[in-house]
Residue, then its C-alpha position, 0 to 999 in steps of 0.5 A: x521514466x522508468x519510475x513512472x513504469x515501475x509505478x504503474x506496473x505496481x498499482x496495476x498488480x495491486x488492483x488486477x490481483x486475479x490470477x491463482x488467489x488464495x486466502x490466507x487462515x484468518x490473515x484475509x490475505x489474497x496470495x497467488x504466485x507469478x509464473x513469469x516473475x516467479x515471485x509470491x505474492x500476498x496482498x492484504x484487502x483494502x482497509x481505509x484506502x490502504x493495501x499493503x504487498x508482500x512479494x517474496x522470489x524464490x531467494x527468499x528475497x522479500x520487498x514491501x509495497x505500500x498504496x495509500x488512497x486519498x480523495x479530494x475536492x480539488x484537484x491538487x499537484x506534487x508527490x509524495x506521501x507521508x504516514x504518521x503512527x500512534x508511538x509516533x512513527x513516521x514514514x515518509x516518500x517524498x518521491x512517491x509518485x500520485x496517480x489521479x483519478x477524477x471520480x463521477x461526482x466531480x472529486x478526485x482520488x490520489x493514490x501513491x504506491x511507495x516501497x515499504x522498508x524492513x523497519x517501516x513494516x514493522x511500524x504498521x506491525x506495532x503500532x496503530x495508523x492514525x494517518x498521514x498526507x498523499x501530496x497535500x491531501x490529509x488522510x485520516x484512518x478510523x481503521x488502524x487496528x486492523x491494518x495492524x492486524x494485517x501487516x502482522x499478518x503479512x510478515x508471518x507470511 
């Protein structure tokens, strides 16, 4: 249960990013510092279906987060999600719980929210996304040159 809480506190913070934003140079970041956590928190745009996090307290504690959306015609069940890279990296959440959402046209969205290690960060770094499956959904990306760009950016921050 705490889980399932802790993800969906996550994928809300992803999507209400509203309070104290701030643009980052020409990383396209949006930062802005939470009081009650007292935590930093950068967040790239999103690219592909793809958000990345960055949320650093005032330790200097660091922790990654990453959402990934895919959409479906059917509807689909299990977890999980798994990101494939051009060198051949590889990240894999097995345990990355799906939030659904059936979309106006009959469709639905599977978004996973996953934490992002040191060393899978430095994955999207250097190398290009090509995809990866959330659940049994594949997920192609058109844009991993960017999203390249932007987890560099996020590691300079």
């Amino acid at each position: 249960m705490k889980k399932i809480m802790l993800v969906l506190a996550l994928l809300l913070s992803f999507i209400a990013v509203a309070q104290k934003k701030t643009t980052t140079n020409n990383c396209r970041l949006d930062g802005y510092f939470n009081d009650k956590t007292n935590e930093m928190n950068y967040t790239t745009p999103l690219v592909d279906g793809i958000i990345l996090k960055k949320i650093k307290n005032i330790k200097d504690n660091i922790s990654y987060i990453g959402m990934v959306e895919a959409k479906s015609t059917t509807k689909i069940t299990g977890n999980g999600v798994q990101l494939l890279f051009e060198n051949g990296d590889f990240i894999s959440d097995p345990e990355a719980k799906l939030v659904e959402q059936k979309l106006d046209d009959g469709s639905f969205s599977y978004v996973a929210v996953f934490m992002i290690s040191d060393a899978d960060i430095n994955s999207f770094a250097l190398s290009k996304l090509k995809g990866g499956k959330v659940g049994t959904v594949i997920k192609l990306v058109s844009q991993g040159d960017e999203i390249k760009k932007m987890a560099r950016c996020l590691i300079d921050k």
